[in-house]
C-alpha positions, 0 to 999 in steps of 0.5 A: 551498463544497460537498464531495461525499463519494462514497466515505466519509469519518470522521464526524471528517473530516466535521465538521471541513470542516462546522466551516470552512462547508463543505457536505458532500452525503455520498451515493453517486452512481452513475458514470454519474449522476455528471456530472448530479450535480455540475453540479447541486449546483455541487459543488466538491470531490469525495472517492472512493475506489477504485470511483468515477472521476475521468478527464478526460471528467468533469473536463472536463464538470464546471467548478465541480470545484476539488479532487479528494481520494482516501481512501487512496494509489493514486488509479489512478482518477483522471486525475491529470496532466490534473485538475492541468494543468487547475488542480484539486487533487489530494490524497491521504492517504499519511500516513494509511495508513502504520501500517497498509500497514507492519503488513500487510507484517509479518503477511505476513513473521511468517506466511511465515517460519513458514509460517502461510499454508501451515499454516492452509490444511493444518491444517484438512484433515489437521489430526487425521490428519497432525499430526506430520507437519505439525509436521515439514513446519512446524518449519523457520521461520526468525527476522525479527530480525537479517535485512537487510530491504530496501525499495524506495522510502523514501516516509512508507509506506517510513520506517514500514515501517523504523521497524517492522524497527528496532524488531523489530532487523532491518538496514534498507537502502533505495533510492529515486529521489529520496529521499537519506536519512531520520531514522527515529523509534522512539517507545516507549509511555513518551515515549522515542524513538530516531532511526536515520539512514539514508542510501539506496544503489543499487538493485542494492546493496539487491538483493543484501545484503536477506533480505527485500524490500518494494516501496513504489513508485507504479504504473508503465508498466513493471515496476520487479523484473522476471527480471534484476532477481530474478536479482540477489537472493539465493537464497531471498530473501522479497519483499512487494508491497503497493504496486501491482500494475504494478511487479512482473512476477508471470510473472518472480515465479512463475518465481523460486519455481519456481527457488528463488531466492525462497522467500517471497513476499507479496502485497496488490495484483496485476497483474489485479485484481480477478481475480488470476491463478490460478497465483497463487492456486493458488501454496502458496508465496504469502502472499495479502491482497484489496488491505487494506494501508490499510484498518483502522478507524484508518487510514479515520478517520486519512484522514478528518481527513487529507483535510479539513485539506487541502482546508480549506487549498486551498480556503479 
């Protein structure tokens, strides 16, 4: 069987699905050469990232595709519901890239409880003529351990985002639409562990008890924390978006840091990308990253092998 690897895959990921006789053709296709290419190599995989994409023109053109594979979690665009109504698999690496969404989340947390987006943007400017009294401007951060973290959906990126917050002895709370409960792991570096259990509650109880709050959810047709679901926070509530940028209603967002009912605010992924609103990008009350949650050097060679041990179990 052939793979089209279109976006990138680890070399270890390669060479697993090349240890099981798979071909791997791994080039760069443009988008509009695509269809041309994959009928004429009878490709019967296909891995991508975000830039290339898979709807239902090109499943449809393209009969020899048994299985797409998406290098990270979104799959955004892929045509997901029609590949599978139409009998092709559709498989992601969720698991892969959960260390590294869960570290991302906290350097945004640690940088904003400290204020370290603001100050690296003021330290360079006024840096040797305000110290002091950016020093006093800077001096109010507050503490992650023993703070209520919330978060909004308990997916594998979720559990790991607890498993961090119980580590740094933070109180965790959590909701989710189909998960009821989860055993939380903390392995230390010597072989010992501790399990948490935690049970999920409602959404407006997570609402109302979190200092912090870490959406974890997959893209939606409507907001999922809109105005009426800010209001039920607390005042000054942080809250952190590193899942997809349709879940959360960045108008109603603005609003709420004006008002002060949220302080600290941390984006990885936006409602127009890739160009994000200005009145988010000129916002000094928000902590910004360009979409890098799963991209780290482990995580990309994590999915790599993730990848392969799937489509090696579906179509071998």
């Amino acid at each position: 069987m052939k793979i089209l690897v279109n976006d990138g895959i680890s070399t270890s990921g390669k060479q697993a699905l090349e240890n099981k006789g798979f071909e791997v053709l791994i080039t760069k296709v443009a988008q509009e050469q695509l269809e041309n290419y994959i009928n004429d190599h009878a490709i019967d995989a296909i891995v991508v990232g975000n830039t290339t994409q898979v709807q239902q023109e090109l499943i449809d053109a393209c009969p020899s595709i048994k299985l797409i594979a998406y290098l990270g979690t979104e799959m955004d665009n892929i045509d997901v519901d029609y590949a599978i109504n139409n009998g092709v698999h559709v498989v992601n690496s969720e698991e892969a890239s959960a260390t590294s969404i869960s570290e991302l989340v906290f350097a945004h947390l640690f940088g904003m409880v400290r204020f370290l987006h603001q100050s690296n943007r003021e330290m360079p400017l006024e840096g040797d003529m305000r110290f002091n009294a950016l020093k006093k401007q800077y001096s109010q951060g507050t503490e992650l351990r023993g703070k209520t973290l919330g978060i909004i959906g308990f997916d594998s990126v979720g559990q790991e985002v607890a498993k961090t917050a119980l580590a740094l002895g933070m109180e965790v709370i959590t909701t989710d639409a189909e998960i009821d409960n989860a055993t939380i792991t903390i392995p230390f570096f010597d072989g010992q562990s501790v399990d948490f259990f935690i049970e999920t509650e409602t959404i407006d109880n997570v609402l109302s008890k979190s200092d912090f709050i870490t959406l974890h959810l997959p893209a939606q047709e409507e907001y999922i924390i809109d105005a009426s679901l800010f209001d039920k926070m607390k005042t000054g509530v942080g809250i952190i978006n590193t899942s997809h940028g349709s879940v959360l209603n960045e108008v109603a967002l603005i609003k709420a840091i004006e008002s002060g009912k949220v302080k600290y605010a941390g984006l990885d992924v936006f409602e127009n990308q890739p160009r994000p609103e200005i009145q988010l990008l000129m916002n000094p009350e928000i902590s910004m990253t360009p979409h890098i949650g799963a991209s780290t050097i482990e995580t990309q060679e994590r999915a790599g092998i993730e990848l392969a041990n799937k489509i090696i179990e579906l179509l071998s």
